[in-house]
PAFITI-939490 format. One line per field, with one value per residue (C-alpha): y negated, x, z negated. Coordinates in pm, 1 decimal, decimal comma. Layout:
<recs>
c2 = [Y  ...]
c1 = [X  ...]
c3 = [Z  ...]
</recs>
This chain:
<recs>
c2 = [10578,2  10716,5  10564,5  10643,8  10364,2  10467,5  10155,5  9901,6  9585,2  9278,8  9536,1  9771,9  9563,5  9359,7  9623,1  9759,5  9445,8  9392,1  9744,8  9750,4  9423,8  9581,0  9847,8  10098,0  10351,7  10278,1  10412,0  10289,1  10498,9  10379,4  10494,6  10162,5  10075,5  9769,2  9668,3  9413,4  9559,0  9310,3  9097,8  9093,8  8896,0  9014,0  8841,8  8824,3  8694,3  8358,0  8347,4  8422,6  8534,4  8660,8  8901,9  9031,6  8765,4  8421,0  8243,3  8278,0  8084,3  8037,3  8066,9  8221,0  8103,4  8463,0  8404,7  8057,5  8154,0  8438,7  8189,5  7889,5  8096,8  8133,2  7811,3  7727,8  7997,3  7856,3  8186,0  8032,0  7651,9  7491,9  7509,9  7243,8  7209,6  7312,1  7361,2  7137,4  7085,2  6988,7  7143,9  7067,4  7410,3  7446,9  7722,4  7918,3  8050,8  8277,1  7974,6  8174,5  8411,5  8608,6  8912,8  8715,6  8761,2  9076,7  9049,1  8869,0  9112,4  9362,8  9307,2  9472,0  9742,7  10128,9  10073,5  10379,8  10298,0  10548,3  10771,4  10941,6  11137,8  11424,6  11543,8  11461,0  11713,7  11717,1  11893,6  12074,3  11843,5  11525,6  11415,8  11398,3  11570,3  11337,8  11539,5  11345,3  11507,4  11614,8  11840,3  11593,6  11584,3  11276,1  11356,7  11079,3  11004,5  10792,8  10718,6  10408,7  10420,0  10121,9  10255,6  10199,4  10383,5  10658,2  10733,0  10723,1  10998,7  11204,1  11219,8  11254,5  11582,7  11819,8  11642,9  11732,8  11415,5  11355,8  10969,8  10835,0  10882,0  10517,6  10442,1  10626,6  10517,6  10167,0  10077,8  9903,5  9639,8  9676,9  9396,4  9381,1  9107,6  8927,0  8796,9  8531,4  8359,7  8022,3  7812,1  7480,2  7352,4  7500,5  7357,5  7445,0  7157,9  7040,9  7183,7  7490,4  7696,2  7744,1  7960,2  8181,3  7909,4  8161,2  8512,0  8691,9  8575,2  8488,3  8337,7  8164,3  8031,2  7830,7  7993,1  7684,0  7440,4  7626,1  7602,6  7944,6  8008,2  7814,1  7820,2  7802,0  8129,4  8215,9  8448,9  8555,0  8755,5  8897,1  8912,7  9275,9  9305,2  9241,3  9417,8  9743,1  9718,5  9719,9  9970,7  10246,7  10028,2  10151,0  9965,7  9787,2  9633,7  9577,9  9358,0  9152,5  9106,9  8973,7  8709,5  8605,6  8532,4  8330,7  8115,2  7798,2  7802,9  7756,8  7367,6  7356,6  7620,7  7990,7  8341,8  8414,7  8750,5  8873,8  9224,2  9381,1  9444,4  9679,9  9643,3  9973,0  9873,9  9497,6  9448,6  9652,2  9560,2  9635,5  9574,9  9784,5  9542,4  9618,4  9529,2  9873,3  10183,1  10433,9  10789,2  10798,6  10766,7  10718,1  10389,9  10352,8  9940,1  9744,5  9481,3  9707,9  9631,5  9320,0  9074,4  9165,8  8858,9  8834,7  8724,8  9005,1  9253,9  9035,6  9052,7  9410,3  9508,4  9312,2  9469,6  9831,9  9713,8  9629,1  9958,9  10225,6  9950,1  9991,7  10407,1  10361,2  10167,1]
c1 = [-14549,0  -14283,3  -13918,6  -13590,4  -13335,6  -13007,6  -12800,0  -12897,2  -12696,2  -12871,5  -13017,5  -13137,2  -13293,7  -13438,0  -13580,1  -13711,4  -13902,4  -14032,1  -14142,7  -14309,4  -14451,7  -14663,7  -14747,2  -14517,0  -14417,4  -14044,7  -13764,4  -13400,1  -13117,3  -12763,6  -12470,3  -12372,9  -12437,8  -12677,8  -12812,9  -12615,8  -12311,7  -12108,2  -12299,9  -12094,0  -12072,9  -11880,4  -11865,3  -11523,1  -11583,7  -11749,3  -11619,4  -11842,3  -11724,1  -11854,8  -11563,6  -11810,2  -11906,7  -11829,5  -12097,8  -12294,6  -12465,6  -12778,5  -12690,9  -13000,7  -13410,1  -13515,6  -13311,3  -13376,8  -13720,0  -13592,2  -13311,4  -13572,0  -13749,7  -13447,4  -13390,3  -13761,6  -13738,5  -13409,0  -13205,3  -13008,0  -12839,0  -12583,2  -12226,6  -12101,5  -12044,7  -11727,3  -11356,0  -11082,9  -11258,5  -11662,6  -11854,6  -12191,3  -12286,5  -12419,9  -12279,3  -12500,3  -12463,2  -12617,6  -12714,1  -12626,5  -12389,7  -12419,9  -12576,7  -12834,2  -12998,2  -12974,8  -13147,5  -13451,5  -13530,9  -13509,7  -13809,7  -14119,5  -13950,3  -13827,2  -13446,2  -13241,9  -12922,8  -12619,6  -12775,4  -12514,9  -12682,7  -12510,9  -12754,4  -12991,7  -13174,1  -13472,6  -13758,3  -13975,5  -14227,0  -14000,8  -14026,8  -13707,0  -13526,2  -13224,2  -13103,1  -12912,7  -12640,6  -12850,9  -13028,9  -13354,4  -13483,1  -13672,2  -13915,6  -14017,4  -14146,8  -13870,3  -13521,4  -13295,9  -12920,6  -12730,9  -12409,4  -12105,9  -12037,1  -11815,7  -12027,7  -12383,6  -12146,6  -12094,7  -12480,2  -12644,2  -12394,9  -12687,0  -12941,1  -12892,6  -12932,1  -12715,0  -12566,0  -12319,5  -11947,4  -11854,6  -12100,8  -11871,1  -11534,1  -11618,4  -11275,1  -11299,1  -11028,6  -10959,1  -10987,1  -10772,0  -10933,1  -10791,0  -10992,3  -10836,6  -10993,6  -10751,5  -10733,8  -10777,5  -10869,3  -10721,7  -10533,8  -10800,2  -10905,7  -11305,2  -11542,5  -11333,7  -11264,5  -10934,6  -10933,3  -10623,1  -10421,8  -10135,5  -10044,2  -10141,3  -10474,7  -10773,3  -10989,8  -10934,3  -11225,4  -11281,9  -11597,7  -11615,7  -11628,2  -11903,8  -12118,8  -12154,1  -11891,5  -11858,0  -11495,2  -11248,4  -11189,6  -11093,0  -11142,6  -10862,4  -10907,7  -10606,8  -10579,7  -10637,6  -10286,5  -10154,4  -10421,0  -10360,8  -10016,9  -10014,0  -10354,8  -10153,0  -9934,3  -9884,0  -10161,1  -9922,0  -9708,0  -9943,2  -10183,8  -9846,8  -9817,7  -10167,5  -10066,9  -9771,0  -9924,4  -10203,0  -9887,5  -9985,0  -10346,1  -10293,4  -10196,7  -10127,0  -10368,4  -10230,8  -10415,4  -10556,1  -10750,4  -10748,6  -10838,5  -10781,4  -11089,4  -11031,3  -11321,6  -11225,7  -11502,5  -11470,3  -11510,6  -11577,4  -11369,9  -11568,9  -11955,4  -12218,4  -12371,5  -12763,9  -12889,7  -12952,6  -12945,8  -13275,9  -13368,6  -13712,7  -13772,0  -13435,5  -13233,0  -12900,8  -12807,8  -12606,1  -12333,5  -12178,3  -12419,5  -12479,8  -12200,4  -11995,7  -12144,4  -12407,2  -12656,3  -12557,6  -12682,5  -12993,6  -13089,8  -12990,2  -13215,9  -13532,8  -13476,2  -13487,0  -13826,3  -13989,8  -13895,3  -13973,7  -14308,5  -14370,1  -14373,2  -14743,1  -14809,8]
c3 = [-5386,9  -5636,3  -5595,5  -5705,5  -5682,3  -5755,7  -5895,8  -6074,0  -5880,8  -5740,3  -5475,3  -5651,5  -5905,2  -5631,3  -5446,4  -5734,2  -5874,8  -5484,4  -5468,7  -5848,4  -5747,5  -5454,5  -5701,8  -5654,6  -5926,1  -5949,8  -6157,1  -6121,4  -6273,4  -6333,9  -6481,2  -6694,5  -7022,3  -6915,4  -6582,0  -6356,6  -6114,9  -6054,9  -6191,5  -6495,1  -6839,6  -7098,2  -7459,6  -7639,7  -8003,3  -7930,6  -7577,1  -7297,8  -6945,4  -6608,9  -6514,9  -6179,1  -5932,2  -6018,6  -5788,9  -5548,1  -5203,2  -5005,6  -4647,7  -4554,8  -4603,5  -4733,8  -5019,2  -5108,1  -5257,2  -5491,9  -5571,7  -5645,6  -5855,6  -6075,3  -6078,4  -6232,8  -6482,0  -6593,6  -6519,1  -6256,8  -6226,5  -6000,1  -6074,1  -5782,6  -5409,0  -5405,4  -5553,6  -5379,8  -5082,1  -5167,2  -4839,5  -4960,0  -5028,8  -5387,2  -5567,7  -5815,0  -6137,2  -6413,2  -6661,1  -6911,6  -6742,5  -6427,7  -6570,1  -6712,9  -6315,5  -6358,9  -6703,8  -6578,5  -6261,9  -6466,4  -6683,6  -6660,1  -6412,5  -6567,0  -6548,2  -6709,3  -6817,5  -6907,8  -6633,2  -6432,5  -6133,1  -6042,1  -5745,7  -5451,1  -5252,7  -5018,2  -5057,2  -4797,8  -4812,7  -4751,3  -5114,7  -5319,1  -5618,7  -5788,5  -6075,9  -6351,4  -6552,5  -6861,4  -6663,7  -6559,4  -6239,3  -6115,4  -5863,2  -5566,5  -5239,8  -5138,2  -5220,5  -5227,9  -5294,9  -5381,6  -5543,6  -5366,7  -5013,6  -5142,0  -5434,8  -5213,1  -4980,2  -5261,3  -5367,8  -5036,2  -4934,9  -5067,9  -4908,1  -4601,2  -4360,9  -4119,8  -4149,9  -3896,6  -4031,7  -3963,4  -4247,1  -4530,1  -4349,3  -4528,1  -4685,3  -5020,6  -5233,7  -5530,1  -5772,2  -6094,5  -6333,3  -6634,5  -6920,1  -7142,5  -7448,9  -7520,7  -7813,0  -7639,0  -7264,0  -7011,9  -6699,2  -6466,8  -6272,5  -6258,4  -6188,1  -6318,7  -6035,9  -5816,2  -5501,5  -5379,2  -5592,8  -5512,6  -5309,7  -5643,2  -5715,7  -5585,0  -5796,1  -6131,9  -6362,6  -6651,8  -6826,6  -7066,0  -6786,9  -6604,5  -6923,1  -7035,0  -7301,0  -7600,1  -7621,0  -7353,6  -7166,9  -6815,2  -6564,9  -6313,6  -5996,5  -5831,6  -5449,8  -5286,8  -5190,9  -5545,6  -5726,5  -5507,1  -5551,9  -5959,4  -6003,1  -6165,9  -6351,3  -6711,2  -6900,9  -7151,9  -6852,0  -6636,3  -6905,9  -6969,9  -6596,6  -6573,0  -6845,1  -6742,5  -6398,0  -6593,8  -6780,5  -6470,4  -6591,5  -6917,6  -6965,0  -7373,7  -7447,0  -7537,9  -7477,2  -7822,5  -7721,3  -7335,2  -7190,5  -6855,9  -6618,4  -6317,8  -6018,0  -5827,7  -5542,8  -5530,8  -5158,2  -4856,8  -4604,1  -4285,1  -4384,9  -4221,6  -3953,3  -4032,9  -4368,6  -4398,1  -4262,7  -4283,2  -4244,9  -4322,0  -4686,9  -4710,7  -4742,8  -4839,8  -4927,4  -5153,6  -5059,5  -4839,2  -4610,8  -4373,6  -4622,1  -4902,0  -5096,7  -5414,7  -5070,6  -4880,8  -5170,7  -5210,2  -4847,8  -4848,7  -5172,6  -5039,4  -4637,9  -4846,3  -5035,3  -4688,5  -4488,2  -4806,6  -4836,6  -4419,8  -4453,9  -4559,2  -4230,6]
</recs>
């Protein structure tokens, strides 16, 4: 069959290397410059920092093979078991950053880049139109959209299918994000995390410590509540905010180069509880559905492979 994936996240790329795996014609159009979502890594001079997810577990035995098999191709390495309280859980990382995942499914599968689609219709004969913004119009026999909720709604209003309401009532944080190269170690305690080490943030890492920058440089999360409260702060005061609430991290070191990073669909806040949801050749997944976690997108992109896969059964 021909697919369309819309979004090129840890589902969509997932589904897409499943699906082009079982030989599948597959194209997968996004609207970022490189492939990835949240999985994010940014570079900053010689600093290197994942300013998307920060880690990742493996709760569940579908994933554990996927995840082994980024572990033997050296894409993927354990960070630790835990932060201040060690739970035995290994926590995952991009060896070389988080979007280097992203990298490695991506190979060998069509992914389109800088693609914004504008439209999605159905055609008379079930197959699909998704129009992108230049005009082009990608024909297909089935269709997978991973974007965020609210974006997916806005698509799929042409196409006609009716999808529960509760589906695009899906709430989302916000996530404001600070990115801060030092000029010496930071404060950060080993392994170089800190979670919710205060009402503002929620997560505060030390890219140098997790062994993919070559300089010190941290990553700061801020809580929902705090990052929905400042959102439409004027730029200028709100990236001094963001420092000055990064001062405790900081130990000797001080902010040499930082930059502000806004995640306007960080979290949903009441998943979808399938790992999917179908219409026929239709299915609409991403992290929205089944856990708002890097897993919950994995499981989410590899259920949408099997059901567009099962429509030749």
């Amino acid at each position: 069959m021909r697919v369309v994936v819309i979004g090129a996240g840890l589902a969509g790329l997932l589904a897409a290397q499943q699906l082009h795996n079982n030989g599948h014609e597959v194209v997968v159009l996004d609207k970022g410059k490189s492939p990835g979502g949240r999985l994010a890594t940014r570079r900053i001079g010689d600093a290197t920092l994942d300013h998307g997810a920060q880690f990742f577990t493996v709760r569940e035995p579908e994933f554990e093979p996927h995840v082994q098999q980024w572990i033997h191709a050296g894409v993927v390495r354990e960070w630790c078991k835990g932060f201040s309280n060690q739970d035995g859980h290994p926590r995952y990382i991009g060896a070389s950053g988080m979007n280097g995942i992203a990298k490695h499914l991506a190979q060998g599968i069509d992914v389109r880049c800088n693609t914004f689609v504008f439209e999605v219709t159905r055609n008379e004969d079930t197959s699909w139109s998704t129009k992108i913004d230049d005009g082009t119009v990608y024909q297909s026999d089935a269709l997978i959209v991973t974007c965020p909720l609210p974006q997916a709604y806005s698509l799929l209003i042409t196409a006609h299918v009716e999808i529960p309401e509760a589906l695009f009532q899906c709430a989302y944080d916000r996530t404001l994000g600070l990115l801060a190269v030092l000029d010496g170690e930071s404060a950060v305690p080993a392994p170089g995390g800190i979670q919710n080490p205060d009402e503002s943030l929620q997560f505060v890492a030390d890219n140098y410590m997790k062994g993919i920058s070559h300089i010190p440089a941290l990553t700061l999360h801020f809580s929902p509540a705090f990052s929905e409260q400042h959102w439409d702060d004027e730029p200028h005061a709100l990236h001094q905010l963001l420092i000055k609430h990064a001062q405790p991290f900081l130990g000797h070191a001080r902010i040499v180069e930082s930059q502000v990073k806004k995640w306007r669909f960080a979290t949903p806040r009441t998943p979808w509880p399938q790992r999917i949801w179908q219409h026929d050749s239709l299915v609409i997944a991403g992290d929205a559905m089944s856990g708002p976690k890097v897993e919950g997108a994995a499981l989410s992109g590899l259920a949408a492979a099997i059901a567009i896969s099962e429509l030749q059964n």
